[in-house]
N, C-alpha and C positions, 0 to 999 in steps of 0.2 A: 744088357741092353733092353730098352723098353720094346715090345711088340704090340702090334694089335689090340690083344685081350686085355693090357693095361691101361687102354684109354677111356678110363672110366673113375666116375666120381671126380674129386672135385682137386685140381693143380693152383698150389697160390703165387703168382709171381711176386718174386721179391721185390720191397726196393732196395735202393743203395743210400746207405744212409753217408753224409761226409759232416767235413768238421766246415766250422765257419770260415776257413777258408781254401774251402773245395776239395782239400782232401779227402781220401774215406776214410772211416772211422769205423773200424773193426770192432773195433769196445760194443760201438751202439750194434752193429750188425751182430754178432753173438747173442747181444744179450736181444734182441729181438728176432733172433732166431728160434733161441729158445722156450719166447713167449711163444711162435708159430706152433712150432715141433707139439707143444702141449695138447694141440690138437691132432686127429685122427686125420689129416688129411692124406690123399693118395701121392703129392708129389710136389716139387718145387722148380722153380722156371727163374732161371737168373740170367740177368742180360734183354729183360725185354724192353719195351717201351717204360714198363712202369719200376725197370731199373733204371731207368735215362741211357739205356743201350747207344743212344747218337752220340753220346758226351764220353762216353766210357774206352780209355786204351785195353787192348787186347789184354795187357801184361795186370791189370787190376780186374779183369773179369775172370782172370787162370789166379789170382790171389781169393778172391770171394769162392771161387769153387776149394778150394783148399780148406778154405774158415767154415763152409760149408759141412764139405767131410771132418773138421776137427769136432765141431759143433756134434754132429751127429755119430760119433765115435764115442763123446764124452756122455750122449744120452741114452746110447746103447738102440741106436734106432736106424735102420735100412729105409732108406727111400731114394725114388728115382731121381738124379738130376738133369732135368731138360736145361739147355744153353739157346740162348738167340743168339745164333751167327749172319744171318740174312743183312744182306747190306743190296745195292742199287746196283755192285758189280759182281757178276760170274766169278771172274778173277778170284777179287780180297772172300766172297763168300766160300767158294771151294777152298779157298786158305784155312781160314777162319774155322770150317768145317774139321779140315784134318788136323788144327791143332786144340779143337776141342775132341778130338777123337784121341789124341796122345794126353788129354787130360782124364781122359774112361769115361767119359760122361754117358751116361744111359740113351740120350737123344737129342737131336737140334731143332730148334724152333727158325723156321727161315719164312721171312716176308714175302711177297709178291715184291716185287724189285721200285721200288718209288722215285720218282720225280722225271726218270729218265722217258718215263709213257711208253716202254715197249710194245712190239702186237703181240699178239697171242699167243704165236710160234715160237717168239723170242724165250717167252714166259716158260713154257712150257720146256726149252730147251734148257734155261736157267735151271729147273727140279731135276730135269735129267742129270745134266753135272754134276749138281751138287750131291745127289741121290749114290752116284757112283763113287764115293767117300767109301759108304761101306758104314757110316753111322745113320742109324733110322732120323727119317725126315719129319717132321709134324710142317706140313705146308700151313703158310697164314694169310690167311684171306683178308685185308683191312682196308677196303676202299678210299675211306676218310682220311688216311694218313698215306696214300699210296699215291693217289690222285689217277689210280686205272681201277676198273672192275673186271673181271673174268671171269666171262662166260659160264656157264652150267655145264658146256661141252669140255671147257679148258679145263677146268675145275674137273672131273670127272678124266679125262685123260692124263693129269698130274698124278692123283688117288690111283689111277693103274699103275702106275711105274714101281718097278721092284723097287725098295727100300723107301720108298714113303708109307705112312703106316697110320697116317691119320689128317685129319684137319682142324685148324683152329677157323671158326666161323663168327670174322666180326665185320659180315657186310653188311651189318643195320638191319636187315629185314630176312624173312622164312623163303622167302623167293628160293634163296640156294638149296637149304635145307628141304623144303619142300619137296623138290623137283631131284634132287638127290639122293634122298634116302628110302624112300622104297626100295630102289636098287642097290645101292649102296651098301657095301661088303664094310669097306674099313670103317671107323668111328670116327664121327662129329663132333669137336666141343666146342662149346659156346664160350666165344672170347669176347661177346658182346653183352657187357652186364645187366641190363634192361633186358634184355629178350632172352636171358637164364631159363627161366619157366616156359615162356611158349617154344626154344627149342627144344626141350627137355620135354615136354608133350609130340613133338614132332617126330622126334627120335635121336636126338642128340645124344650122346654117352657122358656127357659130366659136362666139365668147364673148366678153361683156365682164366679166373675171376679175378681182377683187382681187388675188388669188394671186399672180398672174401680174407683179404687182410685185417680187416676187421667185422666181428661178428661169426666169427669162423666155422662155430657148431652151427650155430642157424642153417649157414649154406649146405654144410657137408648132410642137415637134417632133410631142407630142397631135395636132394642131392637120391637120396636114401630112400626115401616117400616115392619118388618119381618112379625110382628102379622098382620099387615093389608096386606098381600100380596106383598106388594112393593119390594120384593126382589132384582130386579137391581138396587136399590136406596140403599137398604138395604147393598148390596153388595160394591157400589161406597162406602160407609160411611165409612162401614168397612174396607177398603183398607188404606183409608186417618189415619186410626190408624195403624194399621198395621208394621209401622216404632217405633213406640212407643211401642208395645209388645214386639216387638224383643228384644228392648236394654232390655224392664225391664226384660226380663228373660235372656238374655245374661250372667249373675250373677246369682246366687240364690237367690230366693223370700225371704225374701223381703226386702233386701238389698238397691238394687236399686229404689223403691219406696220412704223407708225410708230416701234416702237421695236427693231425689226428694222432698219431703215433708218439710225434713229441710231448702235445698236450699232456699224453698218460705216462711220460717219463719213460717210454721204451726207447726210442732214440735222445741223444744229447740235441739236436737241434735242427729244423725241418729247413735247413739249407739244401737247396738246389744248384744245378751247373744253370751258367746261363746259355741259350738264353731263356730255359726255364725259371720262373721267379714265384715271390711265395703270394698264396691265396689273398686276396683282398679280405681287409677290415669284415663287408659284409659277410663275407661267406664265415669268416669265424665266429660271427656273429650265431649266426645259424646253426653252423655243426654244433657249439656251445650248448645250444637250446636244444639241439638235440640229442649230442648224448652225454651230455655232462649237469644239465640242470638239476639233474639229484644228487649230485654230489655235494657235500658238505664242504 
């Protein structure tokens, strides 16, 4: 089980790659497993938003955790598996929770409860539950897709609760970080891809990065600079991706990845669940020009 002192450097969530008609497609997830795995990275996150986590039954996220460990048995390689289990009810999420704990998973990634607009109390009540699993909690902070924010007090009284062990921080701005980590025991990651570098200057411990699916040494080098002080290096590096975050969000995640991905023939084809759908003309226009125009 992951603790504490593992929330550092750089987590890539996966996506879920499926065939053209919506099933998933294990063939492509392997072999773009593989391609990840290549990299030195600290950890992997399945089941988030930039798996299509809303679209995904339980019983095919307990199969990709499986393809996962064959994947990384076949490469001779140990790494953490975090699972997003967070859904909008206490209920299904303490569910969710304990049957990703009969899967061994290292740790769960659970949301701020969305649509439903809880208070604060309720919120906080939610991490207590869930907390009491007994699998380490990585609470998720994502305003944008939650339609609540919470507080720096709420946020800080969730971080005390025994078995939460860290935060993912993608409330768009330093506000939280800020105001948090001076005091702040447990680790920070930046789940907000743009603001990579300024939390990582702030005190952030690493990132679980969409990005970071592609370009992968780049960030894990962010990543690495930071920890060692090197910040104006850190900063230069970071800049030089900076064009490539943009477009991949310019769409909704994870849209534009996935068809970044199929582009270079690591998945069979950038199909999504509806009602996520694939990137407009322009945007492939762009990503083209930007990371493909030197290819032959």
């Amino acid at each position: 089980m992951l603790t504490e002192r593992d929330l550092t450097g750089i987590y890539v969530p996966t996506v879920t790659p499926f065939l053209p008609n919506e099933e998933l497609d294990l063939v492509s997830y392997c072999r773009y497993l593989e391609k990840l795995l290549s990299h030195d990275i600290q950890g992997l996150v399945i089941n988030g938003s930039t798996g299509e986590a809303p679209t995904m039954m339980w019983e095919e996220v307990a199969t990709l955790v499986h393809a996962t460990r064959d994947v990384l048995r076949k490469l001779h390689r140990q790494l953490p598996l975090i699972v997003g289990t967070g859904t909008n009810s206490t209920f299904t999420t303490v569910q969710r929770t304990e049957q990703a704990a009969q899967l061994g998973v290292d740790a769960v990634l659970v949301v701020t409860p969305y649509y439903n607009r809880p208070p604060q109390e309720g919120v906080l009540e939610h991490f207590r539950r869930v907390a009491q699993v007994g699998v380490p909690v990585i609470a998720y902070e994502i305003p944008s897709r939650t339609g609540i924010h919470l507080t720096v007090d709420t946020v800080r009284r969730v971080l005390d609760l025994n078995g939460v062990i860290g935060l993912k921080d993608s409330s768009g701005s330093l506000d939280l970080i800020s105001k948090l980590a001076p005091s702040q025991t447990k680790p920070i990651l930046c789940g907000d891809d743009p603001h990579f570098y300024s939390l990582l200057e702030h005190g952030a411990s690493g990132g679980i990065l969409a990005s970071a699916n592609l370009q992968t040494d780049t960030f894990l080098q962010v990543s690495k600079l930071a920890e060692q002080g090197e910040l104006s290096k850190a900063r230069q590096l970071f800049d030089s991706l900076v064009p490539l975050i943009s477009k991949l969000f310019q769409e909704s995640n994870p849209a534009p990845i996935k068809w970044v991905l199929a582009k270079q023939g690591i998945l069979s084809s950038d199909t999504l669940r509806l009602p996520m759908s694939p990137i407009s003309r322009e945007l492939q226009l762009d990503l083209e020009e930007l990371l493909f125009h030197d290819v032959p």
